[in-house]
C-alpha positions, 0 to 999 in steps of 0.5 A: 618134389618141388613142395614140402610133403611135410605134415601132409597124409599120404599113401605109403606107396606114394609116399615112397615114390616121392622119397625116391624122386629128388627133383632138381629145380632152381629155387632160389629165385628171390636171392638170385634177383636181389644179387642180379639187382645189386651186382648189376647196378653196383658194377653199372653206376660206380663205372660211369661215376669214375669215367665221367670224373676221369673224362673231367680230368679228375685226379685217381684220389677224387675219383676214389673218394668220389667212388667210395662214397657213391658205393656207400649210398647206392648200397644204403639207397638199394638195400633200403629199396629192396626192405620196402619192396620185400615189406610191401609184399608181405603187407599186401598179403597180409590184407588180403589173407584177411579179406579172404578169411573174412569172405570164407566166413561171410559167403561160404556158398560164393567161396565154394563156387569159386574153388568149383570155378577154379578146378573146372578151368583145369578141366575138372568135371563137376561129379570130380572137384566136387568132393574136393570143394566138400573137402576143402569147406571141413578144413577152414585153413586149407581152404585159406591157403587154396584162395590164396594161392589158386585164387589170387596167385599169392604164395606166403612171403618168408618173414625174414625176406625183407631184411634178407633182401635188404642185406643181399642187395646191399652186400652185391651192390658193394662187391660190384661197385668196388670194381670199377675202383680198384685200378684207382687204388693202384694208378695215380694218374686217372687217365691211365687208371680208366683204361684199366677201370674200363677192362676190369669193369667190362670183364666183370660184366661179361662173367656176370652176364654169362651167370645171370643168363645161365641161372636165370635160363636165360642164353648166357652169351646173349646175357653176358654181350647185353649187361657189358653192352649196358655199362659200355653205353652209360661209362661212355655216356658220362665220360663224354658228357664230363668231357665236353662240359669240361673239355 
């Protein structure tokens, strides 16, 4: 099943059931975005970097240089966006958990009707979800945990997801943004090494494109066309404007 049955008291027949039916939902849907974020920027920012510095007619070792150290802050710059997004979450939740403890405590009836309110929108009749807000009022943290999340849409954040975050989209922005780089590390003649840089990078594109679309349910060679659409225009943005600031 999707959630955990652990600790939960149920029917051993169902329960059974349950145990027999392993359902096959995708649910690593936070690390999935974190490396989305970062492969697709890592491959992006570098790529348009090396072609603007090759289009002002920069040796391979600047371009490299230059690259490396872009790679370097863009991991530190993205994985410290992606702490603060993740801790911001979770500091959010934490407020609110509080606000609504205290609600639960203050105006108990107003709270109830609220679950009332909320199993009615499913179509639940009076004379059914009334027992469960009878249940619910005896059992103070599954009430909490009921607000939370039927109330204000909020699912406990993992403690360990900021540093998680911050980790995963640092380590993809690097693994995508040596790409674009390696033609430099081999060809010493920058106007050579961009072809090379422009194959590569486009070709990871493509593939990253094509995984993006097929975990995110999106359709894959749509995604694949759009993301090495996305870095073909920037690349090309920046190695036109380096040539005509310095032809």
């Amino acid at each position: 099943m999707a959630t955990s049955t652990q600790g939960v008291n149920l029917d051993p027949e169902k329960q059974t059931l349950l145990n027999q039916h392993k359902e096959k939902h995708f649910t690593a849907g936070e690390i999935v975005r974190d490396i989305i974020i970062g492969v697709s920027d890592g491959l992006t920012v570098p790529f348009a970097l090396a072609a603007g510095l090759s289009g002002a007619n920069a040796t391979s070792s600047i371009v490299l240089t230059a690259g490396v150290a872009e790679v370097a802050a863009g991991a530190i710059s993205m994985g410290l966006g992606g702490y603060l997004a993740a801790k911001s979450e979770a500091d959010h939740y934490a407020r609110e958990l509080r606000r609504e403890q205290e609600e639960i405590k203050s105006v108990p009836d107003t709270e109830a009707a609220e679950v009332a309110e909320i199993l009615a929108h499913y179509g639940i009749e009076p004379h059914e979800y009334g027992p469960v807000v009878s249940a619910l009022r005896k059992k103070p943290q599954a009430w909490l945990d009921f607000m939370m999340k039927f109330e204000l849409g909020l699912e406990k954040p993992d403690p360990r997801r900021a540093l998680q975050s911050a980790l995963t989209i640092a380590i993809a922005y690097i693994l995508g943004g040596f790409v674009p780089l390696i033609p430099y590390m081999f060809i010493p003649s920058a106007q050579d090494a961009v072809i090379a840089s422009v194959i590569l990078t486009l070709a990871a594109l493509l593939i990253f494109g094509f995984a993006k679309g097929y975990f995110t349910g999106n359709k894959p060679f749509r995604s694949a066309l759009q993301t090495a659409l996305i870095g073909a225009i920037a690349s090309a943005a920046a190695f036109g404007i380096a040539k005509a600031v310095h032809p």
